[in-house]
C-alpha positions as CSV (number, residue, x, y, z in Angstrom):
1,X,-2.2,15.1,9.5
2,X,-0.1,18.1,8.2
3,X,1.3,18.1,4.9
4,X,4.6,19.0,6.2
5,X,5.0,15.1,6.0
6,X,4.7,14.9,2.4
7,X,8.1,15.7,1.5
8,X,9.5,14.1,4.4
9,X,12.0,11.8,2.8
10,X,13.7,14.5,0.2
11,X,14.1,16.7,3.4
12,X,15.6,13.8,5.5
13,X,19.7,14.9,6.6
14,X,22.1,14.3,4.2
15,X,23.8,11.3,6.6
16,X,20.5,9.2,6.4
17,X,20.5,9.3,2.5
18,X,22.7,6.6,2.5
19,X,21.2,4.4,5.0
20,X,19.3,1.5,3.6
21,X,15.7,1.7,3.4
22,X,15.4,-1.4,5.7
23,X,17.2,0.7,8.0
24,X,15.0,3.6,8.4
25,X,11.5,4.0,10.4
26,X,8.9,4.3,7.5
27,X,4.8,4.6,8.7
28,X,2.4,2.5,6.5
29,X,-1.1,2.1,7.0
30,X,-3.0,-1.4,7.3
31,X,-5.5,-2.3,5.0
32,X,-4.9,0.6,3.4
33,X,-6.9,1.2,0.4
34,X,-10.2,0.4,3.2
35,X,-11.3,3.9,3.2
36,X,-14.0,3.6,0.7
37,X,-15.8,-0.2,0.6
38,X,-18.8,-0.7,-1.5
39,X,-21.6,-1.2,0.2
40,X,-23.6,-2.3,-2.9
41,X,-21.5,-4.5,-4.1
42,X,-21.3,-8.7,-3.2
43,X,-19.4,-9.6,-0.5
44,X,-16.0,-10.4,-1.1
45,X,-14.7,-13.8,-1.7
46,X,-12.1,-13.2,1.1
47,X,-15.2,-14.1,3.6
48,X,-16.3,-17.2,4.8
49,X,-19.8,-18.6,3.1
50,X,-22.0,-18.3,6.3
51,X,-20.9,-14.4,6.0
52,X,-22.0,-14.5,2.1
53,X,-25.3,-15.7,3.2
54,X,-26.0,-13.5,5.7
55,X,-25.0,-10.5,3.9
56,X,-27.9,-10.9,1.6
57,X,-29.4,-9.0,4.4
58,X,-29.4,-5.0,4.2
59,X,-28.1,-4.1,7.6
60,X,-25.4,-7.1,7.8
61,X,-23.6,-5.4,4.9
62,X,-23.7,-2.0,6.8
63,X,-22.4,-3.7,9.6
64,X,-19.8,-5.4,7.8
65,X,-18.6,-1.4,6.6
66,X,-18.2,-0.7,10.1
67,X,-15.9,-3.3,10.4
68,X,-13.6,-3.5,7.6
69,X,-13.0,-0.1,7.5
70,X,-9.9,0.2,8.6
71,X,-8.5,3.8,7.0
72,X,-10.3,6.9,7.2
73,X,-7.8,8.9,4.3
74,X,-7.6,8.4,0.8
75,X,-4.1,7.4,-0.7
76,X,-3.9,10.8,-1.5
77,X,-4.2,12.1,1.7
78,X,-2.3,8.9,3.0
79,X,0.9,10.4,1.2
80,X,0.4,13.8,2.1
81,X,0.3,13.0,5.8
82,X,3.6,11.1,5.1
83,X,2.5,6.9,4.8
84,X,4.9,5.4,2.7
85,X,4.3,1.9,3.0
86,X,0.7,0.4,1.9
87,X,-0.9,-3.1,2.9
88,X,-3.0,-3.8,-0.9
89,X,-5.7,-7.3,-0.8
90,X,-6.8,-7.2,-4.6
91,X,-9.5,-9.4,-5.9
92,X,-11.5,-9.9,-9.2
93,X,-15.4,-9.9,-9.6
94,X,-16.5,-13.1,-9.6
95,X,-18.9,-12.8,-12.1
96,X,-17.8,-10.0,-14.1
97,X,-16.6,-10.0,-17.4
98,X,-12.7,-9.3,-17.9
99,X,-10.1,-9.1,-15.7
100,X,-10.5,-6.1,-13.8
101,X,-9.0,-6.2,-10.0
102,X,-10.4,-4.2,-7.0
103,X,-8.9,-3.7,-3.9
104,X,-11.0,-5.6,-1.0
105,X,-11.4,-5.9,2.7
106,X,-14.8,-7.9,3.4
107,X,-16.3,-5.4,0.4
108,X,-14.7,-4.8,-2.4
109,X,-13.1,-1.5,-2.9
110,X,-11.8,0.8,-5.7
111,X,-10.5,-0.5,-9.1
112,X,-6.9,-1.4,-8.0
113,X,-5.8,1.0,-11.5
114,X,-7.7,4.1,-9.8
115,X,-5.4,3.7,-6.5
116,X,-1.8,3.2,-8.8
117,X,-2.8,6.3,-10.9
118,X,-3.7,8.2,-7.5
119,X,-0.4,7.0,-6.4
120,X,1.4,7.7,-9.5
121,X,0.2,11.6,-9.5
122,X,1.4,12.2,-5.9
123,X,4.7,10.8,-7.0
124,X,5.2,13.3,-10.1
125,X,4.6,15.8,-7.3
126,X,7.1,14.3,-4.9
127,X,10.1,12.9,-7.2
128,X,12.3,12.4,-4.0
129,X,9.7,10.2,-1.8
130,X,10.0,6.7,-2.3
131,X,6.4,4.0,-1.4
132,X,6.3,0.4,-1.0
133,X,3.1,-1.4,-2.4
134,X,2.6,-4.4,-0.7
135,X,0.5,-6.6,-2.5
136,X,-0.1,-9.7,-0.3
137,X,-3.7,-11.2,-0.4
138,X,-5.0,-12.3,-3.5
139,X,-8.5,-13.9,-4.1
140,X,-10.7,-15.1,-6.9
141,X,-7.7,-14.6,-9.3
142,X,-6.2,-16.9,-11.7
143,X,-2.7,-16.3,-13.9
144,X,-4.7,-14.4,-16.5
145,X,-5.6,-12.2,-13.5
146,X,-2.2,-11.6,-11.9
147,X,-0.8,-11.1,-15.8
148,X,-3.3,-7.5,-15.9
149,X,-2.7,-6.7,-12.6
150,X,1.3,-6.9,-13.3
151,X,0.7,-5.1,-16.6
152,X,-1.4,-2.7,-15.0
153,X,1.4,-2.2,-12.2
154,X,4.0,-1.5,-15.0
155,X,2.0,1.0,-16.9
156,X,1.1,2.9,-14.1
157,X,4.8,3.4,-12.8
158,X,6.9,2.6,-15.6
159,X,10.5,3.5,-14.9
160,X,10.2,4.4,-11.5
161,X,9.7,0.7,-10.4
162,X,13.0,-0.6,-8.9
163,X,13.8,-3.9,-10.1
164,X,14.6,-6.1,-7.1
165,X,18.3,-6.0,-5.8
166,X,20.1,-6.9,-2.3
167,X,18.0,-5.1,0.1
168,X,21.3,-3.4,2.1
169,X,21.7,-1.6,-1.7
170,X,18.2,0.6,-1.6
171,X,19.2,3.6,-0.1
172,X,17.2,6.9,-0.6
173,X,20.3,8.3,-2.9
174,X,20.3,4.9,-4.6
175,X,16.8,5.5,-5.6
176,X,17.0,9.1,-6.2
177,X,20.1,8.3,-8.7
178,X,18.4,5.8,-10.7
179,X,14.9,7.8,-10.3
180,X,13.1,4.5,-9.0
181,X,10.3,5.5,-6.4
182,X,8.4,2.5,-6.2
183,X,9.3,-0.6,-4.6
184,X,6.2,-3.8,-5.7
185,X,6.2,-6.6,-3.3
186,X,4.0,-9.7,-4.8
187,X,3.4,-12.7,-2.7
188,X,2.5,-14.9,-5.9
189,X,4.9,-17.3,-7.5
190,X,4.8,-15.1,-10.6
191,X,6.6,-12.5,-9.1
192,X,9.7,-14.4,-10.8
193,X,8.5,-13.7,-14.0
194,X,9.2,-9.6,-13.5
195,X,12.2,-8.0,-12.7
196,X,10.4,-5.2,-10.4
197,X,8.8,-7.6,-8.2
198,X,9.8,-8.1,-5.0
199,X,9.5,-11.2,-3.8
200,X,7.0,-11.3,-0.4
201,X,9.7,-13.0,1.7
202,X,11.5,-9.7,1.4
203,X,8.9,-8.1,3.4
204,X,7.7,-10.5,6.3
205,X,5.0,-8.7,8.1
206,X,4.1,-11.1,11.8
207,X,1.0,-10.6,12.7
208,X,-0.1,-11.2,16.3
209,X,-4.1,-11.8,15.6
210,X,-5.2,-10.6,18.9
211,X,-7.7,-7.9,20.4
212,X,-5.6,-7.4,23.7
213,X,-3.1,-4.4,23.4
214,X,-0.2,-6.2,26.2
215,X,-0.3,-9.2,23.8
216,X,0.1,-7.0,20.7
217,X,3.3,-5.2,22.3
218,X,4.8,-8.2,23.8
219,X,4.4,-9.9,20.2
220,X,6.0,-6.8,18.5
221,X,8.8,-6.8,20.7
222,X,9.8,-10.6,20.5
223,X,9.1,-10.4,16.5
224,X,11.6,-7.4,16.4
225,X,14.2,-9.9,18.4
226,X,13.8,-12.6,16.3
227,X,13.7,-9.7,13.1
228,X,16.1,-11.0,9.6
229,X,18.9,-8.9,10.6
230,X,20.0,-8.8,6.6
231,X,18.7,-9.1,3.1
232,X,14.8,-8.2,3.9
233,X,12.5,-4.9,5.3
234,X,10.7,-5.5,8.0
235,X,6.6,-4.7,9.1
236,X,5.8,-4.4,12.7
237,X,1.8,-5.1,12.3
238,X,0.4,-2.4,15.2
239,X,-3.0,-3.8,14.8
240,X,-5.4,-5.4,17.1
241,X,-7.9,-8.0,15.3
242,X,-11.4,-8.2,16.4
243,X,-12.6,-11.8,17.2
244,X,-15.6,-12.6,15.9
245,X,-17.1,-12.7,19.4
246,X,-15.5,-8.9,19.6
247,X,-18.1,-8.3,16.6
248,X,-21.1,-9.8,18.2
249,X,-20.5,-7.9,21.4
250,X,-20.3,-4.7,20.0
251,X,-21.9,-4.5,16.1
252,X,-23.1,-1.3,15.5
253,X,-19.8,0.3,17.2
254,X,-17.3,-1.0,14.8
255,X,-13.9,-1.6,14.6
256,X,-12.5,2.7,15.2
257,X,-15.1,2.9,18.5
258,X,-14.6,-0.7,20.1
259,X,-10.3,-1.6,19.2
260,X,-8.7,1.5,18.0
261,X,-9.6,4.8,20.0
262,X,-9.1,3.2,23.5
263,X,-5.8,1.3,22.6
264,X,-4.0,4.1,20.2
265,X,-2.1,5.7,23.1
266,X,-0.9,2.7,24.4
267,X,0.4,1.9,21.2
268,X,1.9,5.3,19.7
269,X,3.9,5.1,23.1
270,X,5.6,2.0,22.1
271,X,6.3,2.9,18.7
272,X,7.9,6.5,20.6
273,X,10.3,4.1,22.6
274,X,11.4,2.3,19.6
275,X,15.4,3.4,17.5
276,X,15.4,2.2,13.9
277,X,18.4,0.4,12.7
278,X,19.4,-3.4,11.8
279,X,18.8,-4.1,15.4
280,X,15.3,-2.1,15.6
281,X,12.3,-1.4,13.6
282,X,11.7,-0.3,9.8
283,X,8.4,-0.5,8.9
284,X,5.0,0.0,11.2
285,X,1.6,0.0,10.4
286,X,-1.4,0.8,12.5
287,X,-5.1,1.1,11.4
288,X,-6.8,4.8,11.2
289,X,-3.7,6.6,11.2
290,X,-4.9,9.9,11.1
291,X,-6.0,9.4,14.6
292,X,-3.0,10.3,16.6
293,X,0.1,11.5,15.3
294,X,1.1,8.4,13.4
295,X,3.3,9.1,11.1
296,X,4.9,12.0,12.5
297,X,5.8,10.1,15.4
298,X,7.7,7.3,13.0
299,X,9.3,9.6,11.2
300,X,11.0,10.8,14.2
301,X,12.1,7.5,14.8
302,X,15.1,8.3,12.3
303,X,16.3,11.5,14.4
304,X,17.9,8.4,17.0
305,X,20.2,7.3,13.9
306,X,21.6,11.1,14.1
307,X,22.1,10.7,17.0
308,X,24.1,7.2,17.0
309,X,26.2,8.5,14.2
310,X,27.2,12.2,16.4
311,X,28.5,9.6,19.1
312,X,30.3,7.4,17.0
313,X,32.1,10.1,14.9
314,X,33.1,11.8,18.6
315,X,34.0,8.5,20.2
């Protein structure tokens, strides 16, 4: 993916500056921090016990790599390629003393602190791009847990964390003005506690939980129908999830080799006949998104509003 998408939001036309956030097509990746999982480590308490069990053999943990790797980029490269909105499942170590969090998907990840400083770094680079951390699945933690990770959140970003406010407000220049860039949704009841977190109603993500690609489209288009028209963002999950007989069938192969390669097209051609707008879609994810032209291909999205506005000013 071509850096020429880092930037992408600071060089977006002056008309869609104004535009709320909600109302613009953003890319985000899915399971996004999956690029690296730690092979060595225990399984994750996100698994079910049989899984736990079995992983105590060797290969089953290799296997398990295969399949909840669902990114090949770092964050890094995530933002440079022009992903703005990230899917985070944090966890602590059972069994480890303190309260560290690491990001997990079957195996546990990076220290959630190494991502937000990542994050932060590509942000003092890019003062005009603006992410969305959505931070959604939470395991093994208790308050004392969530209370780090939200102190760990603040320190990282400080004042560019946007304090929650009525969704139609957030506009690019609204953020630029104020020099918020981060936007922290937290689907935990102690999201009340902080100002800067958003609740996770404001950021419904349906997810349609199946391995065939006709089901996946015909789920994201009645989602999009049925979409909040006001007062949240919106995720359109362009995933497919492997069953656990989808596992069985094809182990060593993995989740990029059985799901993703064969159904990609298919799927960047529905996100190509999508418009943005209160009526269309705002955010989409899709696993490996390096693998086509992802992001690009969202970010053109936002071209259509142009568009729309041209023929309204003539008409």
């Amino acid at each position: 993916m071509a850096d020429a998408n880092a930037d992408w939001m600071g060089s977006l036309p002056a008309a869609l500056r104004s535009y709320p956030l909600s109302n613009l097509a953003i890319p985000g990746s899915h399971d996004s921090f999956s690029y690296w999982v730690d092979e060595k480590s225990p399984v994750g308490p996100d698994q079910a016990t049989a899984i736990k069990r079995l992983a105590k053999i060797s290969l089953v943990k290799k296997i398990m790599k295969k399949w909840s790797v669902t990114q090949n980029l770092t964050f890094k490269e995530q933002l440079e390629g022009g992903i703005r909105y990230f899917d985070l499942r944090v966890s602590s170590k059972p069994g480890e003393i303190g309260q560290e969090i690491y990001f997990i998907h079957g195996l546990f990840g990076i220290k959630v602190w190494d991502g937000l400083m990542e994050i932060n770094t590509f942000l003092e680079q890019h003062p005009k791009e603006v992410i969305f951390l959505d931070f959604n699945h939470f395991y093994a933690m208790d308050d004392s847990h969530h209370f780090f990770l939200i102190n760990r959140i603040r320190s990282a970003f400080g004042s560019k964390l946007c304090c929650v406010e009525c969704v139609e407000y957030v506009t690019l220049q609204y953020m630029w003005e104020k020099k918020h860039q981060v936007l922290i949704f937290y689907h935990y009841p102690l999201y009340r506690e902080f100002p800067f977190l958003w609740p996770g109603n404001k950021m419904p993500a349906p997810w349609a939980n199946t391995t065939n690609v006709h089901k996946l489209l015909q789920f994201l288009e009645t989602t999009l129908e049925e979409r909040s028209r006001y007062g949240t963002f919106h995720v359109s999950q362009a995933i497919l999830t492997p069953r656990v007989k989808t596992i069985a069938r094809h182990l060593i192969r993995g989740l990029k080799n059985t799901l993703v390669h064969r159904n990609l097209p298919m799927i960047l051609n529905w996100v190509k006949a999508q418009k943005p707008g209160v009526m269309g879609v705002n955010i989409i994810t899709s696993d490996f998104v390096e693998l086509v032209d992802f992001a690009a291909t969202v970010i053109a999205l936002n071209d259509l509003l142009l568009e729309e506005d041209d023929s309204s000013s003539k008409s």
